[in-house]
Backbone as a printed PyTorch tensor [residue, N CA C, xyz], in Angstrom:
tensor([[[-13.6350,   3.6710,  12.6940],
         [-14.4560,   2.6210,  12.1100],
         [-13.8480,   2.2230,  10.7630]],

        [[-13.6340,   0.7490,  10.4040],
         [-12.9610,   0.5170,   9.1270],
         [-14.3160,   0.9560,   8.0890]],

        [[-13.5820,   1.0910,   6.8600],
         [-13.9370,   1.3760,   5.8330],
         [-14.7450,   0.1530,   5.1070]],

        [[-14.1000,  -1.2490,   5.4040],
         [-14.3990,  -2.1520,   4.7850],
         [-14.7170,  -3.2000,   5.5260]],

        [[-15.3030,  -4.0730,   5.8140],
         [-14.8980,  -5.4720,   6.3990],
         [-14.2660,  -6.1470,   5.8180]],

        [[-13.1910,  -7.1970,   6.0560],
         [-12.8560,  -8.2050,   5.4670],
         [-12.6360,  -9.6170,   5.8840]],

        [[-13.1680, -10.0620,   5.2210],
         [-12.9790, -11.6810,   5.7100],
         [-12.0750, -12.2190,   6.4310]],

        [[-11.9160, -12.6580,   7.2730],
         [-10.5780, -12.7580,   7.9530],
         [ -9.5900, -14.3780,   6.9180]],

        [[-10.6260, -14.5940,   6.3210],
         [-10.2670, -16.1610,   5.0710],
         [ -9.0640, -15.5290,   3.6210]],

        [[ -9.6440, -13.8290,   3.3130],
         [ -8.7490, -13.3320,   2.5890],
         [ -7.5390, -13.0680,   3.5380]],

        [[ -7.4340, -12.2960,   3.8850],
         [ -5.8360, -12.4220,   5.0830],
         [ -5.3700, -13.8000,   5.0420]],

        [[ -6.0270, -14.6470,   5.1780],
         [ -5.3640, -16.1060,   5.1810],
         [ -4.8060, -16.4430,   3.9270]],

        [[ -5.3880, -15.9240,   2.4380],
         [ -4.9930, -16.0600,   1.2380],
         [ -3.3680, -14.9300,   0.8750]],

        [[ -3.8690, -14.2480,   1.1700],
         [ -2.7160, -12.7500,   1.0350],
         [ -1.0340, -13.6360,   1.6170]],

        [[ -0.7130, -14.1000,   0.2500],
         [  0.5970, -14.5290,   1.1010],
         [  1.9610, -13.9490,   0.8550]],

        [[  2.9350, -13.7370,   2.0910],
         [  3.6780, -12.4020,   1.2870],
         [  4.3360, -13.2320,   0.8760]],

        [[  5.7020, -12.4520,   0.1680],
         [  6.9300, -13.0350,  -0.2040],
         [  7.5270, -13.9080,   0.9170]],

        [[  7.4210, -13.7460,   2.0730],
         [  8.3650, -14.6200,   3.2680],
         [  7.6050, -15.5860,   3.2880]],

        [[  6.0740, -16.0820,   2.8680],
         [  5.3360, -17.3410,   2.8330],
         [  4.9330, -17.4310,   3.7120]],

        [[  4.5430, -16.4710,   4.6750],
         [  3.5600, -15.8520,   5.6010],
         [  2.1450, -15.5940,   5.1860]],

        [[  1.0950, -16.1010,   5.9400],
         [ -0.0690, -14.8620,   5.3070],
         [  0.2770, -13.6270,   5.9940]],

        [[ -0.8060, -12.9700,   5.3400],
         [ -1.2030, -11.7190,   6.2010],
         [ -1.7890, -12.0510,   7.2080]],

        [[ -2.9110, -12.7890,   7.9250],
         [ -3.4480, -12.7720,   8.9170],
         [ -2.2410, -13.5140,  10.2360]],

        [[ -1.1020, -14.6900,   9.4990],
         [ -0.3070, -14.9270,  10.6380],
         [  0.5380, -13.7550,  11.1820]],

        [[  1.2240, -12.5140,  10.1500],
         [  2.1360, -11.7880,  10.3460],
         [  1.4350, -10.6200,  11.3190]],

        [[ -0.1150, -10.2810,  11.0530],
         [ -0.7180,  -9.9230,  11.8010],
         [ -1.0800,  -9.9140,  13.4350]],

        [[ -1.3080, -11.1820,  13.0740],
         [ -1.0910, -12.1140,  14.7600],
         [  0.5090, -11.5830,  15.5710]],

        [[  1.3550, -11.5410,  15.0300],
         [  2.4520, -11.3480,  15.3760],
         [  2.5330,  -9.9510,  15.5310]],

        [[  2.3320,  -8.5330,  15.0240],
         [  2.1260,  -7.3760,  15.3550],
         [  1.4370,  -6.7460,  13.9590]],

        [[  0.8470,  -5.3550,  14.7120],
         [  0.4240,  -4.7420,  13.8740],
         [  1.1020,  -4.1230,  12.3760]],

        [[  0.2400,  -4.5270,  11.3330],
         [  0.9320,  -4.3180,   9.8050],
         [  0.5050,  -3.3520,   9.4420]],

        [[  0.7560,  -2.3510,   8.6520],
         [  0.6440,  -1.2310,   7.6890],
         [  0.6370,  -1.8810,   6.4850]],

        [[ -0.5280,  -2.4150,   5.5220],
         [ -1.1510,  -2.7380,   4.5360],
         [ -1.1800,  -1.8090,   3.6200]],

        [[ -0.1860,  -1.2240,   2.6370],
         [ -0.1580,  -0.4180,   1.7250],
         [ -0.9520,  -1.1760,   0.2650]],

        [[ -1.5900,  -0.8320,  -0.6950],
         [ -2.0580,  -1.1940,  -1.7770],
         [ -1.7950,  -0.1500,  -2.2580]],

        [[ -0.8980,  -0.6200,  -3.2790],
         [ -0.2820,   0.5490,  -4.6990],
         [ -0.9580,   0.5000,  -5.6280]],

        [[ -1.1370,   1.7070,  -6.4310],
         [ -1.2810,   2.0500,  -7.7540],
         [  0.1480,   1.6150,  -8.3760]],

        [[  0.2690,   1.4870,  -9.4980],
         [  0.8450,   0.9180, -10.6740],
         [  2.4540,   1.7020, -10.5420]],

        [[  3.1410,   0.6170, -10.7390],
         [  4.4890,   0.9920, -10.4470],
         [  4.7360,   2.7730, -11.4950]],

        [[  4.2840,   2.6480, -12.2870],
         [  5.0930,   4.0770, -13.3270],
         [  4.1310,   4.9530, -13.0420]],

        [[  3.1580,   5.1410, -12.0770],
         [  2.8200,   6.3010, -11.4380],
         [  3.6480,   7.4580, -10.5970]],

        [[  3.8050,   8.5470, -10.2170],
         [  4.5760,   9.3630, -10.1650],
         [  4.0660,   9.1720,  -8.5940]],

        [[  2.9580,   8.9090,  -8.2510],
         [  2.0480,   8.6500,  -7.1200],
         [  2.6510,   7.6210,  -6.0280]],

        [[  2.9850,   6.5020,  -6.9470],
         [  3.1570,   5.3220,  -6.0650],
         [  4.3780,   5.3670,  -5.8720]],

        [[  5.6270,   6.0750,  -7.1120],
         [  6.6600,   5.8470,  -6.2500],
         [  7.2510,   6.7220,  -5.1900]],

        [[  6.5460,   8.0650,  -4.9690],
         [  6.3520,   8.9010,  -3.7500],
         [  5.8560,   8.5840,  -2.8480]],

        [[  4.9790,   7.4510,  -2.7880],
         [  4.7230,   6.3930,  -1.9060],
         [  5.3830,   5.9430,  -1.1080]],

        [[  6.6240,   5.2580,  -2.4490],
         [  7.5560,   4.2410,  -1.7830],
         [  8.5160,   5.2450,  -1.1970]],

        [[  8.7340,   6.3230,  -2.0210],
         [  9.9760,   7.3690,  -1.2860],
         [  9.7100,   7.3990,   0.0200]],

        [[  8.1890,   8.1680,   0.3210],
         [  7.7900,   8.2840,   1.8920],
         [  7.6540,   7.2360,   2.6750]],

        [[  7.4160,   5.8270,   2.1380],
         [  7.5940,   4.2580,   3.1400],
         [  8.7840,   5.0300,   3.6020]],

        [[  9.8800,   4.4060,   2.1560],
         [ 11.1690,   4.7640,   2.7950],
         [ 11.9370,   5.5880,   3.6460]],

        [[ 11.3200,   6.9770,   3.6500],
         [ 11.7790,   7.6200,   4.5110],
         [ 11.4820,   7.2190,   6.2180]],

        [[ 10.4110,   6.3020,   6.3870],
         [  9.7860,   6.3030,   7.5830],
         [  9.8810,   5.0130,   8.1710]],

        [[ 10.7770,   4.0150,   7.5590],
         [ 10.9780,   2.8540,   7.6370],
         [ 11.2950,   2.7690,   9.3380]],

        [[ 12.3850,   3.5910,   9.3790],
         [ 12.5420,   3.0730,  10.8730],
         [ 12.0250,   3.6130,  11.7460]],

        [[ 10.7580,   4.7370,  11.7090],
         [  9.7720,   4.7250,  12.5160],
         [  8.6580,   3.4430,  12.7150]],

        [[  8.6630,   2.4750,  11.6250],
         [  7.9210,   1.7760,  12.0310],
         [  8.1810,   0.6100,  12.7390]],

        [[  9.8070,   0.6030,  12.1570],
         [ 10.5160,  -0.4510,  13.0400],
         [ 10.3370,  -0.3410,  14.6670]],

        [[ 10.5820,   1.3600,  14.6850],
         [ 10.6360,   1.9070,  16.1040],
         [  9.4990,   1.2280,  16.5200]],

        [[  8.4810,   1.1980,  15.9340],
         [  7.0830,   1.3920,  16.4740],
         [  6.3130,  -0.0600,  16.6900]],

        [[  7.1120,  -0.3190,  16.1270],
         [  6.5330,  -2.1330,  16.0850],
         [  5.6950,  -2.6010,  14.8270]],

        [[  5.8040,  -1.7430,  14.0340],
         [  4.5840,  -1.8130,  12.9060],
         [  4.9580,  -2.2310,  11.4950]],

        [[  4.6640,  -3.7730,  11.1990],
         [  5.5850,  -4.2380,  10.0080],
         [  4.3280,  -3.3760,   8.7590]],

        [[  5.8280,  -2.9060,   7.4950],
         [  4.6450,  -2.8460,   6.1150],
         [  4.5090,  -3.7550,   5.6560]],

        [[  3.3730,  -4.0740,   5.4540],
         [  3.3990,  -4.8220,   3.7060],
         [  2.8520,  -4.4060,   2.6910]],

        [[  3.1220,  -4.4690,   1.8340],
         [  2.4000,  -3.8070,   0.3970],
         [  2.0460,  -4.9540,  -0.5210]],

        [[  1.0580,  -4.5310,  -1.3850],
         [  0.3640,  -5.2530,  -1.6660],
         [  0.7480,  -4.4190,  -3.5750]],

        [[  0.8550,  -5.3040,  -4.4100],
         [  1.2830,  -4.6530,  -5.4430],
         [  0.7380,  -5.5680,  -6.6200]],

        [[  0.8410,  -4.9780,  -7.9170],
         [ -0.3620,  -5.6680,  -8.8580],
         [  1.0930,  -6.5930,  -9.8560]],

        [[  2.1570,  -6.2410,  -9.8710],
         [  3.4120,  -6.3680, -10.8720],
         [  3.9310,  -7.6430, -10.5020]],

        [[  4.2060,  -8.0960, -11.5080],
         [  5.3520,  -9.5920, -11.5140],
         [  6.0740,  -8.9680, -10.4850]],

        [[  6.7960, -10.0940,  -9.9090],
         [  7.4810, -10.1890,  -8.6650],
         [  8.8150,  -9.7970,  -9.1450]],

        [[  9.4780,  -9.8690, -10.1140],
         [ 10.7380,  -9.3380, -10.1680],
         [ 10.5910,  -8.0100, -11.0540]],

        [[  9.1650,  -7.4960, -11.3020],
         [  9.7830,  -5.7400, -11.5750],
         [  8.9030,  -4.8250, -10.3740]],

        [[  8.5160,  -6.1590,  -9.4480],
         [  8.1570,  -5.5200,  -8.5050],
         [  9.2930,  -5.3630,  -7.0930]],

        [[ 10.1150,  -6.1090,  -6.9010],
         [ 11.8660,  -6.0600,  -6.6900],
         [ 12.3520,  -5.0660,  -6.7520]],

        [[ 12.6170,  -4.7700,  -8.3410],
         [ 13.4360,  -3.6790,  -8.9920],
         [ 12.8170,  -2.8190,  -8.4360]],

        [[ 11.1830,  -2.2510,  -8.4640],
         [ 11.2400,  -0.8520,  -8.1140],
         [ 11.0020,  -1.1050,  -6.1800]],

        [[ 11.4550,  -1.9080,  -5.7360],
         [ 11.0100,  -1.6460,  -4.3100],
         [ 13.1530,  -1.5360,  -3.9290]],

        [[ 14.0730,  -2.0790,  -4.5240],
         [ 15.2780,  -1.2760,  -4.7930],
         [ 15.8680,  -0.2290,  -4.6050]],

        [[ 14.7470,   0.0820,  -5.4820],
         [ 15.2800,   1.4270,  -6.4680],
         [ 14.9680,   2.4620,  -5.2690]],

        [[ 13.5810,   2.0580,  -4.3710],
         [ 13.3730,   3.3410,  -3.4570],
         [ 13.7310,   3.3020,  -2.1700]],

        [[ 14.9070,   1.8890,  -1.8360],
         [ 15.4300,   1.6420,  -0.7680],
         [ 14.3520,   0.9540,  -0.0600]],

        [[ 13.4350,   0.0760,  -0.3290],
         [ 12.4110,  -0.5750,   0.1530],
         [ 12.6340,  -2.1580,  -0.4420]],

        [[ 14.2000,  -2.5540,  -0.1360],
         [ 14.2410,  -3.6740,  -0.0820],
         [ 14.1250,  -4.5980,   1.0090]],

        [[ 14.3040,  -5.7050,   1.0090],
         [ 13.8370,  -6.5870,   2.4480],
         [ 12.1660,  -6.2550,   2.9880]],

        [[ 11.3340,  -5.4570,   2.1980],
         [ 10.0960,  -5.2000,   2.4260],
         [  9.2360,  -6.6300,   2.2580]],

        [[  7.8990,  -6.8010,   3.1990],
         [  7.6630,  -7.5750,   3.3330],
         [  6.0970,  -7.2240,   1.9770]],

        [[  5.9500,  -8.0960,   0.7370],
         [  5.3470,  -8.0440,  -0.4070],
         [  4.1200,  -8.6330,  -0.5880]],

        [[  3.0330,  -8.3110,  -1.2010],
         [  1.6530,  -9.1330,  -2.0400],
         [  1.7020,  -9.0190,  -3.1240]],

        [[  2.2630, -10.1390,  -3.9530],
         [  1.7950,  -9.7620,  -5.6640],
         [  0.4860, -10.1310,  -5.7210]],

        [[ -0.2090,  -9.1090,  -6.7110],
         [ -1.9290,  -9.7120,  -6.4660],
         [ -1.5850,  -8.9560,  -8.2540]],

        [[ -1.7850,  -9.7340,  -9.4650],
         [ -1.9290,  -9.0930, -10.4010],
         [ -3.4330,  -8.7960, -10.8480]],

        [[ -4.1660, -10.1040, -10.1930],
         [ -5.3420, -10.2810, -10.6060],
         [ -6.0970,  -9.3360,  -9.6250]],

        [[ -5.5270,  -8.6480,  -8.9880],
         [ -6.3340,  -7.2990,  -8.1080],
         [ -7.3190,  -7.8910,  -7.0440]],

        [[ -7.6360,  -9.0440,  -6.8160],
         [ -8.2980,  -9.7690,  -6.2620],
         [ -8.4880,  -9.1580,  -4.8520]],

        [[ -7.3480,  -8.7360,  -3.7240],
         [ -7.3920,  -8.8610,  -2.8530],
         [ -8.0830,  -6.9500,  -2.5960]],

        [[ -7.0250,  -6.1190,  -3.8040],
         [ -7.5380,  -4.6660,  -3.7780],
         [ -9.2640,  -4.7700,  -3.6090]],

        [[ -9.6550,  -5.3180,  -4.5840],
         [-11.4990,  -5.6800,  -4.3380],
         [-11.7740,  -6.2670,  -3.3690]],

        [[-11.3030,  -7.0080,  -2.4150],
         [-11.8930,  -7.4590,  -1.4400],
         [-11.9840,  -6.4310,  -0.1720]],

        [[-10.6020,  -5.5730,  -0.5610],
         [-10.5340,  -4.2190,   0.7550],
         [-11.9040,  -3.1690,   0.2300]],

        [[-12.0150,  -3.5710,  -1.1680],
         [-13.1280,  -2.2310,  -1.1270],
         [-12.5750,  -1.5020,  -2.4310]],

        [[-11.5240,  -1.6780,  -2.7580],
         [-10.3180,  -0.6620,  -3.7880],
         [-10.8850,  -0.8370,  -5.0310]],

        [[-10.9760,  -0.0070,  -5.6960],
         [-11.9900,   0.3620,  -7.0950],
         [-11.1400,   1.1750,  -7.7700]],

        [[-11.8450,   0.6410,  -9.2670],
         [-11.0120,   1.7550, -10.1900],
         [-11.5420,   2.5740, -10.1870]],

        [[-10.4210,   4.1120, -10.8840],
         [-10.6720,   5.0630,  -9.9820],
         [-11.8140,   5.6900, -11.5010]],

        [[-12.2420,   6.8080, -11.2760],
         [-12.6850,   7.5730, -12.2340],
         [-12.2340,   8.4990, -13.0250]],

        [[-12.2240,   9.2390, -13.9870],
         [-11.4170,   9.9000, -14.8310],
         [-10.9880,  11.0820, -13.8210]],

        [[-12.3830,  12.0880, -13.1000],
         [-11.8090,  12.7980, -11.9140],
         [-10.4810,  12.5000, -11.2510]],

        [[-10.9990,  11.0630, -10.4360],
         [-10.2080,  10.5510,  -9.1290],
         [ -8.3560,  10.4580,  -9.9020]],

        [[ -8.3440,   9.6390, -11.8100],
         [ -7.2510,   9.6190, -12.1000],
         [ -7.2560,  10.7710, -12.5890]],

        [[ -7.5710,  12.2300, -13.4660],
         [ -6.8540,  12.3500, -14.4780],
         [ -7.0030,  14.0500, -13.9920]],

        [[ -8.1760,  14.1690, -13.1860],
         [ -8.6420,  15.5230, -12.6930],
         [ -7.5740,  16.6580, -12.2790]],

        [[ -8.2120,  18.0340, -12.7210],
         [ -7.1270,  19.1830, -12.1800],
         [ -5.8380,  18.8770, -11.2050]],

        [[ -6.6750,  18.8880,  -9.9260],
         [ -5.9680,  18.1750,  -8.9930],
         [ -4.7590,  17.2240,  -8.5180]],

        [[ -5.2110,  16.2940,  -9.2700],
         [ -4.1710,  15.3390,  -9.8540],
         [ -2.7220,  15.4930, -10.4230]],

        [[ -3.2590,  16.6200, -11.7940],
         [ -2.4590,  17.1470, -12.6990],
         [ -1.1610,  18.0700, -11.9260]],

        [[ -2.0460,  18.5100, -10.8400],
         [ -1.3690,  19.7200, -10.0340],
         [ -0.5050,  19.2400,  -9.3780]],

        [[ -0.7380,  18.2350,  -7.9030],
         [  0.0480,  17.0220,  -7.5120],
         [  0.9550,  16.1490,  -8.4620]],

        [[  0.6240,  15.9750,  -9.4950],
         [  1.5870,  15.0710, -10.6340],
         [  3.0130,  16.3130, -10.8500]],

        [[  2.7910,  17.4440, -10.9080],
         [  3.9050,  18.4970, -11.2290],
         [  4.4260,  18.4750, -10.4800]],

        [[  3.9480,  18.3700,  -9.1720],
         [  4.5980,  18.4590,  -7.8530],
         [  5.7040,  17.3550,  -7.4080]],

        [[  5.1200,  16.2610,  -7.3000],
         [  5.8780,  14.9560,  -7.6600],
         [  6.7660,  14.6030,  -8.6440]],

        [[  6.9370,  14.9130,  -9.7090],
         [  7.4810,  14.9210, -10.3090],
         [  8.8030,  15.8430, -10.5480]],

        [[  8.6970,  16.9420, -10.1040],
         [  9.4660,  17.7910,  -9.6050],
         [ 10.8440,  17.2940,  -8.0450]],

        [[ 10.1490,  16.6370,  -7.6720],
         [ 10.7430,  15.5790,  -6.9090],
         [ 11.3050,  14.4930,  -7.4640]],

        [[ 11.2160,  14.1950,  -8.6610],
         [ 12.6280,  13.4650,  -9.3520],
         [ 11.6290,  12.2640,  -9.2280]],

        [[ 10.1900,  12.3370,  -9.3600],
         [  9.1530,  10.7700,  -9.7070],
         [  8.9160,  11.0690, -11.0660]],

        [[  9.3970,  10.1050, -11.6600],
         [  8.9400,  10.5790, -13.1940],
         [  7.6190,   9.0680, -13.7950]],

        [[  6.6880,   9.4960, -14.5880],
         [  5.4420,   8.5080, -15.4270],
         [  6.2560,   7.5730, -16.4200]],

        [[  5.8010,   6.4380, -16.2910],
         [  6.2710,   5.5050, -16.6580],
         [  4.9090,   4.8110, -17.3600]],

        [[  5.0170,   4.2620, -18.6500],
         [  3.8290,   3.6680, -19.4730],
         [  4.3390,   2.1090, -18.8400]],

        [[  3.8180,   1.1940, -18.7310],
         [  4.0090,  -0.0110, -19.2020],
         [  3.1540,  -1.3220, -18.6040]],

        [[  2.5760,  -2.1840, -19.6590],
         [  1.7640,  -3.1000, -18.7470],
         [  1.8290,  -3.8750, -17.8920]],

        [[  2.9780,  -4.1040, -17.6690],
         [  3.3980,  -4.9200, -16.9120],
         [  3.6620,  -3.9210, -15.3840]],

        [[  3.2150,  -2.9430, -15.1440],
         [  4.0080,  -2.3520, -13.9940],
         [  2.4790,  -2.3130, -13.1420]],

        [[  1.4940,  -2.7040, -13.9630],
         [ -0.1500,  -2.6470, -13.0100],
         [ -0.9140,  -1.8810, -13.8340]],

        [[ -1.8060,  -2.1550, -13.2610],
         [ -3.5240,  -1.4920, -13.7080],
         [ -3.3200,   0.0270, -13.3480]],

        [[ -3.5890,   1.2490, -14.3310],
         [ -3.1830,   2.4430, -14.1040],
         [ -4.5240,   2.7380, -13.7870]],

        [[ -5.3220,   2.3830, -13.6440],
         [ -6.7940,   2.6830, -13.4420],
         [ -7.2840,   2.2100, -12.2940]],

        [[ -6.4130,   1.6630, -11.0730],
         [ -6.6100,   0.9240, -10.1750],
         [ -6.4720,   1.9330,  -9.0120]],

        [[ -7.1900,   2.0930,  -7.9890],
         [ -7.0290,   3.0800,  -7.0010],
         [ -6.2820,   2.2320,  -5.9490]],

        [[ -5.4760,   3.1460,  -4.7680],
         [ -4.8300,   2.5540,  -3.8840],
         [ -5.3190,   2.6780,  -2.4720]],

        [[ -4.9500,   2.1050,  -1.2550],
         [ -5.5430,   2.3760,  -0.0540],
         [ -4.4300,   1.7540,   0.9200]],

        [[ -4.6410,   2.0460,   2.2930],
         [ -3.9700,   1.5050,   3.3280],
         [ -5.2490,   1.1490,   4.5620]],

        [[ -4.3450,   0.3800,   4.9210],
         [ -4.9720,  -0.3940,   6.1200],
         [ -4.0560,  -0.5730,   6.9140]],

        [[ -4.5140,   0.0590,   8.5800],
         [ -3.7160,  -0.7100,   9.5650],
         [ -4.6520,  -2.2410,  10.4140]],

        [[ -3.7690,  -2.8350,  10.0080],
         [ -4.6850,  -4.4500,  10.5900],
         [ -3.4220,  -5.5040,  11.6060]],

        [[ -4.2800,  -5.5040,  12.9030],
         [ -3.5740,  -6.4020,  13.8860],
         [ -4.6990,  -7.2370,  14.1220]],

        [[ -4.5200,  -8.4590,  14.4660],
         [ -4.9800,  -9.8500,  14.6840],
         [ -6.2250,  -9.9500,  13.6270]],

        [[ -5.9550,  -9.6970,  12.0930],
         [ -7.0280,  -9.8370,  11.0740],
         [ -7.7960,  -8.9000,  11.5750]],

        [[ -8.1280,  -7.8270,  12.2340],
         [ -8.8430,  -6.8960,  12.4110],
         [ -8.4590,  -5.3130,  11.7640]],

        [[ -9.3430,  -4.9100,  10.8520],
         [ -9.0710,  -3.7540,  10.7870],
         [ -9.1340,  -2.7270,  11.7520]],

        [[ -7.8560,  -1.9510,  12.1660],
         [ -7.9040,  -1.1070,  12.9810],
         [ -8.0620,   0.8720,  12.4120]],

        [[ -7.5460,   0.9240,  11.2220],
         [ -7.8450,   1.8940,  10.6070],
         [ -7.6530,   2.0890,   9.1250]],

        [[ -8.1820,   3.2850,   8.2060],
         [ -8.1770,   2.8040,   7.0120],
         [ -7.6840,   4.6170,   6.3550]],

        [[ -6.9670,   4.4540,   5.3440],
         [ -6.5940,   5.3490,   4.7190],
         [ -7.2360,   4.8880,   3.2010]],

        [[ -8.0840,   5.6200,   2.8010],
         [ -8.5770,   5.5050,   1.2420],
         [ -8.4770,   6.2430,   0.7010]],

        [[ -8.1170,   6.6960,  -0.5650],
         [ -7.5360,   7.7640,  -1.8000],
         [ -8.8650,   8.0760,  -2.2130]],

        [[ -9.0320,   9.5010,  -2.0220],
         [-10.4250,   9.7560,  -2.8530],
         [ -9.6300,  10.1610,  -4.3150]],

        [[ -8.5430,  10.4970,  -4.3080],
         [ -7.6190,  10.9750,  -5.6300],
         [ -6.4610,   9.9630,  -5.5620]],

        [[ -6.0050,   9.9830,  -6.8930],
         [ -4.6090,   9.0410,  -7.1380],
         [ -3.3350,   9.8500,  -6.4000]],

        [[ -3.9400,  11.4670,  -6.3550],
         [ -3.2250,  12.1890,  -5.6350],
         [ -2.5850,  11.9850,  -4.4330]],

        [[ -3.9390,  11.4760,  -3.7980],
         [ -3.9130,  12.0190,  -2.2890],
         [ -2.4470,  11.6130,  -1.7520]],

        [[ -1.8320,  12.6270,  -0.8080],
         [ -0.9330,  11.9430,   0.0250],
         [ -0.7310,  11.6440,   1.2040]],

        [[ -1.0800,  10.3640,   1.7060],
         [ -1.4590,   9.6390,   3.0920],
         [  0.0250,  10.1830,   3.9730]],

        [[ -0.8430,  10.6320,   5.2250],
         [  0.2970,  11.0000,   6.2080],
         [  0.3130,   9.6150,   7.4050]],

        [[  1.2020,   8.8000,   6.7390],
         [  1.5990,   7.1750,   7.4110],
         [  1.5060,   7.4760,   8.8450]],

        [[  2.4690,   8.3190,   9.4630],
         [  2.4020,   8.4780,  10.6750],
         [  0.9010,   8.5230,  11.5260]],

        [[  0.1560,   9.2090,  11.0100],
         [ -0.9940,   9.7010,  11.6200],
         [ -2.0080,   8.7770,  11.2430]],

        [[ -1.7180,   7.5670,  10.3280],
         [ -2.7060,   6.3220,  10.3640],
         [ -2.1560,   5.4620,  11.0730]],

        [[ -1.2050,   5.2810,  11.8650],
         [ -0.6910,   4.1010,  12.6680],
         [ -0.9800,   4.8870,  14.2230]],

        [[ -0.3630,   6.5460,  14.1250],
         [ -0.6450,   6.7600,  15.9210],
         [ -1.9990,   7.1870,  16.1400]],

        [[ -3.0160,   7.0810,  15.2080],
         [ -3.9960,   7.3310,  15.9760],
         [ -5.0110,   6.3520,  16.5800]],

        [[ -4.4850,   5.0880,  16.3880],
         [ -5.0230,   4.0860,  17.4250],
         [ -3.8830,   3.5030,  18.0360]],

        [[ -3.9390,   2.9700,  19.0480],
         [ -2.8930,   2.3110,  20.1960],
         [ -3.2230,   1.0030,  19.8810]],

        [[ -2.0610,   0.1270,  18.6030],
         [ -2.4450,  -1.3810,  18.5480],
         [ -2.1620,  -1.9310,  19.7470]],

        [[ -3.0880,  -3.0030,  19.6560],
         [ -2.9040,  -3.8760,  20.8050],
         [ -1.6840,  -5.0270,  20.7620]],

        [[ -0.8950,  -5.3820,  22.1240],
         [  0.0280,  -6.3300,  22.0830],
         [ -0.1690,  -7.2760,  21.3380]],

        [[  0.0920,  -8.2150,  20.5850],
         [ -0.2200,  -9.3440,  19.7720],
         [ -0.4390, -10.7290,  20.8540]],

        [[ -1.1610, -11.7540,  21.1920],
         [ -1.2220, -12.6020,  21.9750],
         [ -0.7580, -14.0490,  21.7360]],

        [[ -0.5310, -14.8940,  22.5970],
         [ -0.2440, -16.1830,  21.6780],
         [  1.7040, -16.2410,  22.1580]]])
């Protein structure tokens, strides 16, 4: 059961970098809807490490990403580069607009700053993600989520109860069987 409803009128707004919406690219096959936390999180770019690592499972799989990101479009480039997540298909949303329409909330001092967090942040970081200050890289107070959505329908939902959490991609795309795209 999705987490959220969404308008199927926002998907029509969500336009990536290729000048696609989301709801046409949808139509065409099932998307993996990533919404990032703030580029100089240690969080998001372990994110992008793990997209990256899994890229061509989704190719395999039929399952385009898109991410949805809060940063100007060219330091949002640079860090999609940097983690081998170029040619990725993009949402600049600075104004967070679309994160609120999935449901995505800022987080709470717990959800950002809690034990937990702290513990996972060592961890990650230890992995060669290092914290980055800067305003321009997004709202550090902004929580992240995924969505798998074919024909404007949400089919499943990954939500961060922590800035921590780390979504196992695989196991939000195979545990529903998207449907062929029609048309």
């Amino acid at each position: 059961m999705p987490h959220t409803a969404v308008n199927l009128e926002v998907t029509r707004r969500m336009i990536c970098n290729t000048g696609q919406s989301l709801k046409d690219v949808s139509d065409q096959q099932p998307c993996l809807v990533v919404f990032l936390r703030h580029f100089g999180c240690v969080f998001c770019k372990e994110a992008l490490s793990d997209l990256a690592q899994l890229r061509s499972f989704f190719d395999q799989n039929g399952i385009k990403i898109v991410i949805v990101h809060m940063a100007p479009v060219k330091t949002a480039e640079n860090y999609f580069h940097r983690y081998g997540m170029g040619g990725t298909w993009l949402v600049s949303n600075p104004q967070k607009t679309f994160y609120a329409a999935f449901g995505l909330m800022k987080g709470s001092i717990s959800q950002l700053y809690g034990l937990r967090t702290w513990i996972r942040g060592y961890s990650a970081r230890k992995e060669g993600h290092q914290l980055e200050l800067a305003e321009e890289l997004g709202d550090s107070t902004q929580m992240p989520g995924i969505f798998l959505i074919q024909q404007g329908e949400i089919l499943n939902t990954y939500i961060h109860r922590h800035a921590s959490d780390r979504p196992d991609y695989q196991q939000i795309v195979s545990c529903c069987t998207p449907r062929q795209a029609t048309g």
